[in-house]
Structure formats: structure tokens, C-alpha cells
C-alpha positions as CSV (number, residue, x, y, z in Angstrom):
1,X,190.0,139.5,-214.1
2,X,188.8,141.9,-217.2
3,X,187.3,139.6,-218.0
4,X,185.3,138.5,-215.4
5,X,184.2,142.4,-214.7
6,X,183.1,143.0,-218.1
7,X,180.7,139.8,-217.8
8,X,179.4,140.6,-214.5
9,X,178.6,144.1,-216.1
10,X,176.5,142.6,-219.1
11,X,174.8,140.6,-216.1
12,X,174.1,143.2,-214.4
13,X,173.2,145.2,-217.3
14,X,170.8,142.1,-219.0
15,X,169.0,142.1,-215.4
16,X,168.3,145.7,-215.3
17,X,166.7,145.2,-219.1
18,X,164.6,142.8,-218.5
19,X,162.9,144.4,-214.9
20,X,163.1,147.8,-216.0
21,X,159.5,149.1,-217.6
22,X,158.5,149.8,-221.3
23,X,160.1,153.4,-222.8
24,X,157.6,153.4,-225.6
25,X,160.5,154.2,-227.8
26,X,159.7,151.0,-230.4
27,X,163.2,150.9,-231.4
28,X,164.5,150.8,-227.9
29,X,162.0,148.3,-227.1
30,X,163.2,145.7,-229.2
31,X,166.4,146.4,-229.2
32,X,165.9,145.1,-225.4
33,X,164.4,142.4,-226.2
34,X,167.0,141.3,-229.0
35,X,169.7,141.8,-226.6
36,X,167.8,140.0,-223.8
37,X,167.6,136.8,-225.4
38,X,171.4,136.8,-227.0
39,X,170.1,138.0,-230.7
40,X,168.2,134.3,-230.8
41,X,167.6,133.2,-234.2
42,X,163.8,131.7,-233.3
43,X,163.2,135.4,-231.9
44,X,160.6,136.7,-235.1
45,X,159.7,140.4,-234.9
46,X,157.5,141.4,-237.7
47,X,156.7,145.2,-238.9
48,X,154.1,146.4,-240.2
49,X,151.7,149.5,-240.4
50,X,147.7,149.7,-240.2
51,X,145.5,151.1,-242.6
52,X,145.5,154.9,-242.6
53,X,147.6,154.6,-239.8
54,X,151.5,156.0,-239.9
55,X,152.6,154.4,-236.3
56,X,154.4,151.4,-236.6
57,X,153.5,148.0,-234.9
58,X,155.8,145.3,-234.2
59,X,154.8,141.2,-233.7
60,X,157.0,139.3,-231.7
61,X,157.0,135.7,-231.0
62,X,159.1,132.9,-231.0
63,X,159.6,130.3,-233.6
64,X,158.6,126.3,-232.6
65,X,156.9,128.1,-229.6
66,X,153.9,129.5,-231.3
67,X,151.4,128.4,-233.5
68,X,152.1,130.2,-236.6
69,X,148.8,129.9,-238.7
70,X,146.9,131.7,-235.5
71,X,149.6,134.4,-235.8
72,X,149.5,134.6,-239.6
73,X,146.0,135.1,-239.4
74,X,146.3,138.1,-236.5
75,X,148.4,139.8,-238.4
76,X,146.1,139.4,-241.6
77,X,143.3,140.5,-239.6
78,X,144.6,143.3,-237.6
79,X,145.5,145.0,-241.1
80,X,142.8,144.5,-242.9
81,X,140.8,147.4,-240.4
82,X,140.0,150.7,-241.6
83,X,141.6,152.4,-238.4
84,X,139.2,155.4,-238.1
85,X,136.7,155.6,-235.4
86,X,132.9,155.7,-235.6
87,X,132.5,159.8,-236.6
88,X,135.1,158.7,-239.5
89,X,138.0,160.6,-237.9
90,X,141.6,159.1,-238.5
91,X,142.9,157.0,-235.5
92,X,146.2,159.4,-235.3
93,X,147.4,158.8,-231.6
94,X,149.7,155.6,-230.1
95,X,146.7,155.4,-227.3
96,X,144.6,155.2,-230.1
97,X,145.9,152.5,-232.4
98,X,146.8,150.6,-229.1
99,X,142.9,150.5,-227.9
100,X,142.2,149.6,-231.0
101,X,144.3,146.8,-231.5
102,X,143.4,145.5,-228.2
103,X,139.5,146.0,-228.4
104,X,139.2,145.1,-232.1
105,X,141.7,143.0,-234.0
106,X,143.4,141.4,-231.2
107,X,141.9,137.8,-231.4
108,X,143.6,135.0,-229.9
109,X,143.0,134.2,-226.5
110,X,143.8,135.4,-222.7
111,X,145.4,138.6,-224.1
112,X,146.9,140.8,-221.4
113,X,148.8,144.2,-221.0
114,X,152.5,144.0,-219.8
115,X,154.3,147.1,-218.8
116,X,157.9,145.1,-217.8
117,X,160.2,143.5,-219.4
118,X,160.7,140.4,-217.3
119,X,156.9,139.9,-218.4
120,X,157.9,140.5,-222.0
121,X,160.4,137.6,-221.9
122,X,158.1,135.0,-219.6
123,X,155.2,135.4,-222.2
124,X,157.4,134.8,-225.2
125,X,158.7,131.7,-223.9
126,X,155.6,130.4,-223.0
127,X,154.9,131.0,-226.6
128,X,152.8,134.2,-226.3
129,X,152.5,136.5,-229.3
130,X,153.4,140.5,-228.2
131,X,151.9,143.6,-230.3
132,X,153.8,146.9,-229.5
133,X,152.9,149.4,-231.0
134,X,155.2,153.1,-231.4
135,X,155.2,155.1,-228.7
136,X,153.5,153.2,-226.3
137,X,155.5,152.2,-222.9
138,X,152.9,149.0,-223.0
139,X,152.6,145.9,-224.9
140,X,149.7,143.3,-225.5
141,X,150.7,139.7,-225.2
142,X,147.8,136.9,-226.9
143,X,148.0,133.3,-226.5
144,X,149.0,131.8,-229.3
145,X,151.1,128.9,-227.6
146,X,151.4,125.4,-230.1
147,X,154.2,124.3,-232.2
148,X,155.5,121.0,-232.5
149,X,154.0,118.4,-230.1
150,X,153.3,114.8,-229.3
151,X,149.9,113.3,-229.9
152,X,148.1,111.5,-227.9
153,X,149.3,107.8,-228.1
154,X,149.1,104.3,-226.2
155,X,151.0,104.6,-222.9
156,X,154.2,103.0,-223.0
157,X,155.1,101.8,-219.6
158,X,152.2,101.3,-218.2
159,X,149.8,99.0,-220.4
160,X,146.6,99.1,-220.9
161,X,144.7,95.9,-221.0
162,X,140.8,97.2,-220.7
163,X,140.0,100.4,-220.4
164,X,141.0,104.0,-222.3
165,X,144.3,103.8,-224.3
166,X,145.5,107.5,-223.9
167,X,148.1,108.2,-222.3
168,X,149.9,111.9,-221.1
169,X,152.1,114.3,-223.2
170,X,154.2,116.1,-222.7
171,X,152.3,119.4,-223.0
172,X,150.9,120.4,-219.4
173,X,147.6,121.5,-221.0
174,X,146.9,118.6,-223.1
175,X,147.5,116.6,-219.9
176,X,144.6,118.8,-218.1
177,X,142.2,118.4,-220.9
178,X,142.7,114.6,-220.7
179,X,141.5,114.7,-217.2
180,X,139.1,117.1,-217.5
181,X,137.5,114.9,-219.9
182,X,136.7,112.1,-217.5
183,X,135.7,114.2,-214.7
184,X,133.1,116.7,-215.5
185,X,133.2,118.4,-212.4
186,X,133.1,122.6,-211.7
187,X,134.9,121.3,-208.3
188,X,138.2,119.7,-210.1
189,X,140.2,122.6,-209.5
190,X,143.8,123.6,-211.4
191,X,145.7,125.5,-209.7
192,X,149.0,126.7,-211.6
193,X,152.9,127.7,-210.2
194,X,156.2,128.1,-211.8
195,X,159.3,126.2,-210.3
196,X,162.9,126.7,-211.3
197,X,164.6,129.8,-211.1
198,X,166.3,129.2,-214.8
199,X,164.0,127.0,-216.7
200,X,160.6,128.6,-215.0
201,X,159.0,125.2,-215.3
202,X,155.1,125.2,-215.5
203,X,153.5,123.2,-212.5
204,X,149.2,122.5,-212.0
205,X,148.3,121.4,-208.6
206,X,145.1,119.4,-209.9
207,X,142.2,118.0,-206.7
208,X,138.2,117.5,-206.3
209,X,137.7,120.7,-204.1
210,X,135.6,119.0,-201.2
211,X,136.7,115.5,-201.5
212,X,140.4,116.2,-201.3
213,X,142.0,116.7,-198.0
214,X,142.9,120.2,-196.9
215,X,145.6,119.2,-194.5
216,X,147.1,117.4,-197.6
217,X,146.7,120.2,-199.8
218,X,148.1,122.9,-197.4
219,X,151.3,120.4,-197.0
220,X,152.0,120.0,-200.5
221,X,151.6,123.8,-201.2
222,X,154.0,124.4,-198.7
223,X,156.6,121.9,-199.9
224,X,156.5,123.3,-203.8
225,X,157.0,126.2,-202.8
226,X,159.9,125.8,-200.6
227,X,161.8,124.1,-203.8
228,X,164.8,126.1,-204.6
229,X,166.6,125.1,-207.4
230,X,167.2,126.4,-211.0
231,X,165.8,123.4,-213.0
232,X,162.7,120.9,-213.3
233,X,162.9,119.0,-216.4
234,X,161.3,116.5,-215.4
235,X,158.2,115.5,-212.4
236,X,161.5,113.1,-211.1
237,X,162.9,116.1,-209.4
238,X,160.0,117.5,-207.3
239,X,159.1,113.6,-206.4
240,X,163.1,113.6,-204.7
241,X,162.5,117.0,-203.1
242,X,159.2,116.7,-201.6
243,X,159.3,113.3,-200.6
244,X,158.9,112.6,-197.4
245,X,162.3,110.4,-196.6
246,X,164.9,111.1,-199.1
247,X,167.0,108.2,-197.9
248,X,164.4,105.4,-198.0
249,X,164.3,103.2,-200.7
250,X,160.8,103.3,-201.0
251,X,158.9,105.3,-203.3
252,X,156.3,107.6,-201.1
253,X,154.6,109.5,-204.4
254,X,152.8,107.1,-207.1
255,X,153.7,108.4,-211.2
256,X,151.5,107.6,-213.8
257,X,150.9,108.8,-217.3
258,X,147.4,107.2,-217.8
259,X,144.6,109.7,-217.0
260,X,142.5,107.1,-215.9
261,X,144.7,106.1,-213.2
262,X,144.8,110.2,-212.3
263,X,141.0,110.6,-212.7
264,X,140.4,107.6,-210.1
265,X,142.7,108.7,-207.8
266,X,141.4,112.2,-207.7
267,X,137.9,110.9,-207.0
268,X,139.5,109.3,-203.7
269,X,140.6,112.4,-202.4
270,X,143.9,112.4,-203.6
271,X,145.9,115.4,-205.6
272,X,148.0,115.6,-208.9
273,X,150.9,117.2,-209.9
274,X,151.5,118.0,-213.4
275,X,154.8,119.2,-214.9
276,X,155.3,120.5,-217.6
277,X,157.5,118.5,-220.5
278,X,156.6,114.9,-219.0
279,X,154.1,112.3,-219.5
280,X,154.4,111.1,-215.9
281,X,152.1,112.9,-213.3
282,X,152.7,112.4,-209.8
283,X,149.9,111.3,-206.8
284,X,149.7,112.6,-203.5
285,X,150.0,111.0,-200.5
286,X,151.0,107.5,-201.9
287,X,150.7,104.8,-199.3
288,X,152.2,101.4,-200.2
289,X,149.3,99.3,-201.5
290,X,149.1,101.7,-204.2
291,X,151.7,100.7,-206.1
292,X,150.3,96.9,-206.3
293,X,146.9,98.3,-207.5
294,X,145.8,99.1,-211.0
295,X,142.6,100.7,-212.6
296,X,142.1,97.5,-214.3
297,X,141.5,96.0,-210.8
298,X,138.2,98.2,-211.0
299,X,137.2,97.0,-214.8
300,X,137.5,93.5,-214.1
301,X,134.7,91.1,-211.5
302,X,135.8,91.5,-207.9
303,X,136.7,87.9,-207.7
304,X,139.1,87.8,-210.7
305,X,141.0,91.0,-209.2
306,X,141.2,89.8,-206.3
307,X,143.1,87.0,-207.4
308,X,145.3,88.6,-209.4
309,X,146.0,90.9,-207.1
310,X,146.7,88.4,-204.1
311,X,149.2,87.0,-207.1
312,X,151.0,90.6,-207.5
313,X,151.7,90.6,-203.7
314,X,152.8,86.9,-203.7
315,X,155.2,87.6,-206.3
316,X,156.7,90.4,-204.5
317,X,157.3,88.3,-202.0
318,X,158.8,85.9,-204.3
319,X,161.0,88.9,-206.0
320,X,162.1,90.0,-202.6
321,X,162.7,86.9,-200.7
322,X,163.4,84.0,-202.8
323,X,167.4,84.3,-203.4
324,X,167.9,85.0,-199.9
325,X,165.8,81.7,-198.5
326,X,167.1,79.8,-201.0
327,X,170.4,80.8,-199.8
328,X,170.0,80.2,-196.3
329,X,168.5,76.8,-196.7
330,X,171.4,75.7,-198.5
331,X,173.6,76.9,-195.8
332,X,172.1,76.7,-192.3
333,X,168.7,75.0,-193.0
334,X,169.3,71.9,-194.9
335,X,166.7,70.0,-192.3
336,X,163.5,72.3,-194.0
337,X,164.4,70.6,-197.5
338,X,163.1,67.4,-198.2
339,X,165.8,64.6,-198.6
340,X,165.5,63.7,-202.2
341,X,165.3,67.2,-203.0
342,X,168.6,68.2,-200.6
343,X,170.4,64.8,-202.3
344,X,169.4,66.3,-205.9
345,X,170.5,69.8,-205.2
346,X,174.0,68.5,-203.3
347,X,174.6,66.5,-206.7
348,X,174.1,69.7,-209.0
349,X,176.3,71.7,-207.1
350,X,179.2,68.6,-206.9
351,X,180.9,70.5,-209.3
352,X,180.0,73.7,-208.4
353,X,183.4,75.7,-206.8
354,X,181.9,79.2,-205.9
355,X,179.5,79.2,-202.6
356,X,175.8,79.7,-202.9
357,X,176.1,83.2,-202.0
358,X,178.7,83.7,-204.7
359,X,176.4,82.2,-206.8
360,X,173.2,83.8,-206.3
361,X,175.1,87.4,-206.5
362,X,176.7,86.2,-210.0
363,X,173.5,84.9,-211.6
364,X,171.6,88.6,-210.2
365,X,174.1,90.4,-211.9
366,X,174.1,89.2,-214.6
367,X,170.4,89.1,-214.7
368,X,170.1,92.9,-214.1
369,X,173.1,93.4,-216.6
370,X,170.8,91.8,-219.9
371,X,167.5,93.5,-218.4
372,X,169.5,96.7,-218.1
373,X,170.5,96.2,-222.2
374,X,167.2,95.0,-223.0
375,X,165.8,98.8,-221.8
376,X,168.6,100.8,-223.1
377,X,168.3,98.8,-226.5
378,X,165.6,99.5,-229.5
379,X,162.6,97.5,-228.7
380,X,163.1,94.6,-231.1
381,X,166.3,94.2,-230.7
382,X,166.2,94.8,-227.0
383,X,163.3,92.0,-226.5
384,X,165.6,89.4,-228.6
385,X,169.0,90.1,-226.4
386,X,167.1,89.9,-223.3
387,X,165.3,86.2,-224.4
388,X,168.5,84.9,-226.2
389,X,171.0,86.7,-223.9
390,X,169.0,84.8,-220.8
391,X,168.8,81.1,-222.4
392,X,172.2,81.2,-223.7
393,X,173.8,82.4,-220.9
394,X,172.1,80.2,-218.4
395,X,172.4,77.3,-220.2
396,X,176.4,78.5,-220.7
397,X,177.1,78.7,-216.9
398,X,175.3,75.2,-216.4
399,X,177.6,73.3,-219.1
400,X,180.1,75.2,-217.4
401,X,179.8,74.0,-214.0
402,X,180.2,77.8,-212.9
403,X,176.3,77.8,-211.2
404,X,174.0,74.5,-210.9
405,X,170.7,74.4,-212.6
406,X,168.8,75.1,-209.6
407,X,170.2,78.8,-209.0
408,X,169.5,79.5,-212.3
409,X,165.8,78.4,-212.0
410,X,165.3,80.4,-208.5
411,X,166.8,83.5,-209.9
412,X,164.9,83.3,-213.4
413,X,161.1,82.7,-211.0
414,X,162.7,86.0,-209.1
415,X,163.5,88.0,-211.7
416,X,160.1,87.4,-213.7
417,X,158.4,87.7,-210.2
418,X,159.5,91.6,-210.0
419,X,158.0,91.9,-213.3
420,X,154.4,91.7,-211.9
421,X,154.9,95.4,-209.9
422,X,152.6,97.4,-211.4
423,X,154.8,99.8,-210.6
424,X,158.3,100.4,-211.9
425,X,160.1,101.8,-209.2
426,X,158.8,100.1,-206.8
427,X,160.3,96.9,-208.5
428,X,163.4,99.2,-208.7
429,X,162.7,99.4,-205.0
430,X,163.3,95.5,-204.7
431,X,166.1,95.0,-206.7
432,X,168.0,96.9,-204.3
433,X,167.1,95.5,-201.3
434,X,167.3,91.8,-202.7
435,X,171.2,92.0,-203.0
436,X,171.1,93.0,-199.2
437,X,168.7,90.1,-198.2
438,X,170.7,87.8,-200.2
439,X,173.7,89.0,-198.0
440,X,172.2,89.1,-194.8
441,X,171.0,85.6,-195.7
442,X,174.8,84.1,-196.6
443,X,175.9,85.1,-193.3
444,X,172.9,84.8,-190.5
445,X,170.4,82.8,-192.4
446,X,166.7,82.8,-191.9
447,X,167.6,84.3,-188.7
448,X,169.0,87.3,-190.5
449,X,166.2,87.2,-192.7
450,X,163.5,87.8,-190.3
451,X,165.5,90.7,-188.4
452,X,165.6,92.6,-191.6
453,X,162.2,91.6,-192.7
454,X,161.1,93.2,-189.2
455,X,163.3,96.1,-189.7
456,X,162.0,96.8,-193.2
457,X,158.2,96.2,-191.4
458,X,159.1,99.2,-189.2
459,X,160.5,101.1,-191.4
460,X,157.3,101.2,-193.5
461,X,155.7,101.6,-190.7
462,X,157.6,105.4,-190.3
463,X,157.4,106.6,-193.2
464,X,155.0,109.7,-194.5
465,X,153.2,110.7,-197.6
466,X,152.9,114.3,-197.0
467,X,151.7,113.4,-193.9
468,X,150.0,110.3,-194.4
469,X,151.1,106.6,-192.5
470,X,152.5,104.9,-195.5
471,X,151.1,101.7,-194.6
472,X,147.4,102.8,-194.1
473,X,145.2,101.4,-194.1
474,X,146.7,98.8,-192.5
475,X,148.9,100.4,-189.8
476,X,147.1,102.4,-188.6
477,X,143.9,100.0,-189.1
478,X,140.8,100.9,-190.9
479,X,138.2,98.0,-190.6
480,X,136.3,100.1,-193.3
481,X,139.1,100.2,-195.7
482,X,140.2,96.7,-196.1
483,X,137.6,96.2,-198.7
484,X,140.1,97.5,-201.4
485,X,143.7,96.8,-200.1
486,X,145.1,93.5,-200.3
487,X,141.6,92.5,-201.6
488,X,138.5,93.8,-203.9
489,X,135.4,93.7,-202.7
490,X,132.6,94.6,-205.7
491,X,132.2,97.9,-206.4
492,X,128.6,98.6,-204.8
493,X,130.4,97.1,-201.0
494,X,133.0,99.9,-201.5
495,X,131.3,103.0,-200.5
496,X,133.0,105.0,-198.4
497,X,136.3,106.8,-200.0
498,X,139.3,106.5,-198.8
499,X,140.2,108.4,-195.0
500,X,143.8,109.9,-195.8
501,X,144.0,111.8,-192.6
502,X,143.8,109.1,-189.8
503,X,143.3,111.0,-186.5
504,X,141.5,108.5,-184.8
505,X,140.7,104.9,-186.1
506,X,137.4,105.2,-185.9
507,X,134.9,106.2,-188.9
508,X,133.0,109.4,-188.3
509,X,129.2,110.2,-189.6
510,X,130.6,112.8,-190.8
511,X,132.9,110.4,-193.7
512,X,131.3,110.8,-197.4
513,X,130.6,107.7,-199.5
514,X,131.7,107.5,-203.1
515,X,128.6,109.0,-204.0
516,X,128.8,112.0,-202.2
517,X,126.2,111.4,-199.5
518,X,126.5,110.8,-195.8
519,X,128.1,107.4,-194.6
């Protein structure tokens, strides 16, 4: 119980240090700050004394945080000033030396005066540099934020095939830049928030002021900031708590970590979120199209996108569907299969003594269980257990007579089918509806199949994107819109952006084209 008292004291006593203001007593100063961050060993303070001037200044920053060379070289050139002003007098008083500093030989960027505490300890973890100077109850704080960081690489997850080969960081302002690049635009407009009551996460709101939708905008504002939680590590956590059904399997906002993908989503009205400490920046609203599209679509003739395209939804189809029919035929629908097929199939599975449902289930298993140790795996050993792993089990459960050589063929076409998702969790998506489907299918057949089918249909059908029918623009319809949904139309056909907001279904003069004039 001591115990307990004694820590909520130094609580209550850490909380009161870092809100209460600036004494000007430099020795108090950072004794507050030592205590406030637990003595940290990456906490620097550096002393040191102008020319002809007897006040002492301290520089704070913290280690890995900052970029030490553009601190070195503050320090270097704040003491290498004669501090005397203009009629040669001696610069004697703490005001003095502290306008001094802050007009003269304070040179790194977006420098600012802090009078609290609490600011004291949010500008040294976002790798600010502090000055305070002896008997001053104010500090200056300069941008000196760097350190250790990834380069911009090739993106990992998301390949690129033509087009750039940059992908995000995990630094939230090297993540801007990469956008800003691209679009040249006064009107793409940043605008930044903190979530997370512990780790005070940076967050950028990034949109096209005049092409993105204020209705939109307004609903996502209102949605960060009603996040109340003490951590975002990651852009995973505000896509769970500002999605718009937390129980639906479905994805309803699209991640990325190309800027090309951002930059040409943007230009359709849409807005970004970045976070900072990932690569993967999500897009708002996200309607379910989107995730079978990729910028590549746009770099490639209409006519060979389309087709692939068409492909991608075919073999989502395929990745949802094809256990469970395969299933039911076996089962209820032997009629649909052609004889010599049926008598080949019946022959295979002679020796077979598990059910087709049994069967299927087993073989997805243990399909998910090699891709699942392919992933966690290094990547050259990963790709080799996933190939090997696949033929020599297969071929294993075949000599075995555990599962017939046509299961393993239907689930192999499946599993490579969900490979084709552009993105990954929607594929995710379909791997866990496909063990439902499969058992819908053992028990009720294509009967069952098509009352889930509709049920899933209508459950798309319901869902929101911050406010924004997840299957538009196909429910509701959009004549003007089908020119670059299950199809691509060239480039100089698709004129008109996309309409997020669909209160009625029918285009108004008033819609912009892509080139910003009226439609």
C-alpha cells in the first residue's frame, strides 16, 4: 500500500513538472527535465558560455532523434559571435543573450519559444534541439529532427511493374515530400494531428482542396479525433477504429505504400492518411473495385488492362468459389458433371476414405499452413518451402490415398487464384470466407451457395466508407462511372472524376472533369 502511495505521488509530482512553466533558474530547469524523462541516457545537455558573455546556455536534444552535424554546427556557430550589440556595449542581461540567440545564431529551421514544460518534452521527442539560456523562464526549440532512417527503396508488397519504383518510409515527412513531388499543386493540402495519449503519434490528413469532398473530409476529421487510445504504432489501428463496420470482413479503407498509387487517388477526390513510423498510407472512402485496381491499369493500353483486369475479378471468383462448387457437385450435383469426367473423378476417390468436405478443409489447411511459413520465413528460404513444401506434400497425400488428385488440382488453381488480389487483405478477406463457403456447400449445396452469395451481395451492398456506398459505382449506379470499374476505357473517354457523394444518380453540370473544367 506504501508502495503504491509513494508511486502515485512521483505521478502526480512528474505531471505537475512537465505542465508547470519555465522558473528561469537553469539548474532547476534541467533538473526537470532530467527527472521527467527518468535520467534517459539519449537525453544530451551541453553547456557552454558565449563570447564575452558570463550567462550560461544549455543545448538539449536527444540522441538517434536529432541530426547531430546540424547541431554541432549550431553550437559552433552560436559561439563564434562577439555578443556585444551595435554601439559596442557588452550583451550583459538573460533578455539580452536570449534575443540574441534567437535573432542571430539560431539557425535551424521552424524555431519557436516554449514557456511549459509539457512543450519542452513534445519538441525533444520529435527531435527538436532546445537553447535555454540562465535566467530566462523561456526556451527556444529549432528543428533539427533526422537520425537514423530508411531510404527510399523498391516497394516490397506491392510491385511495381512500369511506373516509379519508390516506395514510403517510415518517416511521415519523407512520405509527404514523395507526394508532393508528383503533385505540384498549392491546393494539396497537409494538415497535421497527434493521436495517442502515450506514444503522441504524428498523423497528416493529405487532399486536393477543391477536388476532394467536404462531406468526406468533415467525416474523417470527426472520426480521428474521436480515437481515444494511448497508442498508434502502426496506420493498422486507425483503419480498425475508423472503419466503418468493425465486424465485416471486408476491408472499407485501401493501404498502400506506393506514392503513385496515393498521388492518383488524390487527384480523384480521395484523402490520405499518413502515420507516422509506417510505409503503408491509408485512402479514404475505399469502395470495393478499388482493391482489384492498380496504377499500372493506367500505364498500360486500355485494352490490355482491361483484360487483365476482367482476369483479376475472374480469379476472385475462382479463389472464392471454386472449393465450395467443387464440393457441391461431388455431393448433390453429380448430373452438371459430364459422365467421363464424374467416372474419372469416382475412380480417384475409390480409395479415398475422408468425404469431400473433409477433404477440401484438409488440403486448405494445409495450404494456408506452408503459405503462412513461406511469409514468416527469410525470403529464399521461405520461396523454396513454399514450392517444395507444396509438390511434396501434394504428391505425398496422392500416393497416400488420403486426398485424390483432383482436390489437390482445385485447391492449388484456388490458392494461386487469390494471389492475383492486388490487394493483400482483401485476399485475406477471401481466405476467410472460403472455409465458410466450403461449409455451407458440404451441407446445402449450390443451394447454400447462392443464399450466401446473395447474403454477401447485400451485405456489400450496406456497407460505408466514411459515408460512401461501398459498392459504387455500381450500387448505387453511375452510367458515367462504368468507364473505369470492372473495365478501362482510354484515358481521353475518362473525363469526369470520380462522384464519391452519390445524392442523386444523376450527373450534375456542375461535376468537374479530370481537367478541371466543367463537364
Amino acid at each position: 500500500m506504501a508502495a503504491q502511495t509513494k508511486e502515485k505521488k512521483q505521478s502526480q509530482t512528474a505531471d505537475s513538472n512537465t505542465s508547470s512553466p519555465l522558473s528561469g533558474n537553469l539548474k532547476d530547469d534541467l533538473q526537470h527535465i532530467r527527472q521527467g524523462l527518468g535520467n534517459s541516457m539519449d537525453l544530451i545537455i551541453r553547456h557552454f558560455k558565449l563570447i564575452n558573455a558570463a550567462l550560461q546556455v544549455a543545448v538539449i536534444y536527444m540522441e538517434g532523434l536529432t541530426d547531430k552535424e546540424l547541431v554541432d554546427d549550431f553550437i559552433s556557430h552560436a559561439m563564434s559571435f562577439q555578443t556585444v550589440s551595435e554601439e559596442g556595449q557588452k550583451l550583459s542581461t538573460s533578455q539580452e543573450v536570449f534575443n540574441y540567440i534567437k535573432e542571430k545564431a539560431l539557425t535551424p529551421g521552424k524555431s519557436q519559444s516554449l514557456t511549459n514544460r509539457g512543450g519542452l518534452f513534445e519538441a525533444l521527442l520529435s527531435g527538436n534541439t532546445l537553447v535555454l539560456v540562465e535566467g530566462m523562464p523561456e526556451a527556444l526549440s529549432g528543428d533539427t529532427s533526422g537520425g537514423e532512417v530508411r531510404p527510399v527503396s523498391e516497394a516490397g508488397t506491392q510491385v511495381s511493374i512500369r511506373g516509379s519504383k519508390a516506395s514510403f518510409t517510415e518517416t511521415i515527412s519523407v512520405n509527404i515530400s514523395l507526394v508532393r513531388r508528383r503533385i505540384k499543386n498549392p491546393n494539396l493540402w497537409v494538415e497535421p494531428m497527434k493521436l495517442g495519449a502515450v506514444t503522441q503519434t504524428n498523423i497528416a490528413i493529405m487532399y486536393i482542396h477543391g477536388i476532394a469532398d467536404e462531406d468526406v473530409l468533415k467525416k474523417l476529421r470527426e472520426k480521428l479525433k474521436e480515437i481515444r487510445v494511448d497508442s498508434i504504432l502502426e496506420s493498422g489501428y486507425i483503419e480498425q477504429l475508423i472503419e466503418g463496420s468493425g465486424y465485416s470482413p471486408f476491408p472499407t479503407l485501401y493501404n498502400t505504400e506506393r506514392p503513385d498509387t496515393v498521388a492518383g487517388n488524390l487527384l480523384d477526390g480521395r484523402i490520405a492518411v499518413f502515420v507516422d513510423g509506417t510505409p503503408f498510407v491509408l485512402i479514404a472512402p475505399a469502395t470495393f473495385f478499388m482493391f482489384f485496381h492498380t496504377v499500372e491499369d493506367y500505364y498500360q493500353r486500355f485494352d490490355i488492362s482491361t483484360l487483365i483486369r476482367l482476369l483479376r475479378f475472374l480469379c476472385f471468383f475462382i479463389s472464392m468459389f471454386g472449393p465450395a462448387i467443387f464440393v457441391a457437385a461431388l455431393n448433390f450435383h453429380q448430373e452438371m458433371i459430364p459422365t467421363p469426367l464424374l467416372i474419372n473423378l469416382a475412380s480417384q476417390r475409390e480409395g479415398v476414405p475422408f468425404p469431400a468436405f473433409v477433404e477440401a478443409l484438409m488440403m486448405e489447411v494445409t495450404f494456408e499452413i506452408i503459405r503462412e511459413a513461406g511469409i514468416r520465413l527469410p525470403s529464399p528460404i521461405g520461396q523454396t518451402v513454399s514450392i517444395i513444401g507444396g509438390l511434396v506434400l501434394g504428391q505425398a497425400a496422392v500416393q497416400a490415398g488420403i486426398v485424390s488428385p483432383a482436390m489437390v488440382i482445385v485447391v492449388s488453381i484456388t490458392g494461386i487464384s487469390s494471389f492475383t488480389t492486388p490487394a493483400f487483405n482483401m485476399a485475406l478477406s477471401v481466405r476467410l470466407l472460403r472455409f465458410v463457403i466450403v461449409f455451407v456447400s458440404a451441407f446445402m449445396g449450390l443451394y447454400g451457395i447462392a443464399i450466401l452469395a446473395l447474403m454477401l451481395v447485400a451485405h456489400l451492398c450496406g456497407l460505408r466508407s466514411l459515408g460512401v456506398p461501398y459498392m459504387s459505382p455500381l450500387g448505387p449506379f453511375d452510367p458515367q462511372a462504368q468507364k473505369d470499374t470492372l473495365i478501362r476505357s482510354p484515358i481521353h473517354f475518362m473525363k469526369i472524376r470520380p462522384r464519391l457523394e452519390h445524392k442523386s444518380n444523376v450527373r450534375k453540370k456542375a461535376d468537374k472533369d479530370r481537367q478541371g473544367n466543367q463537364a
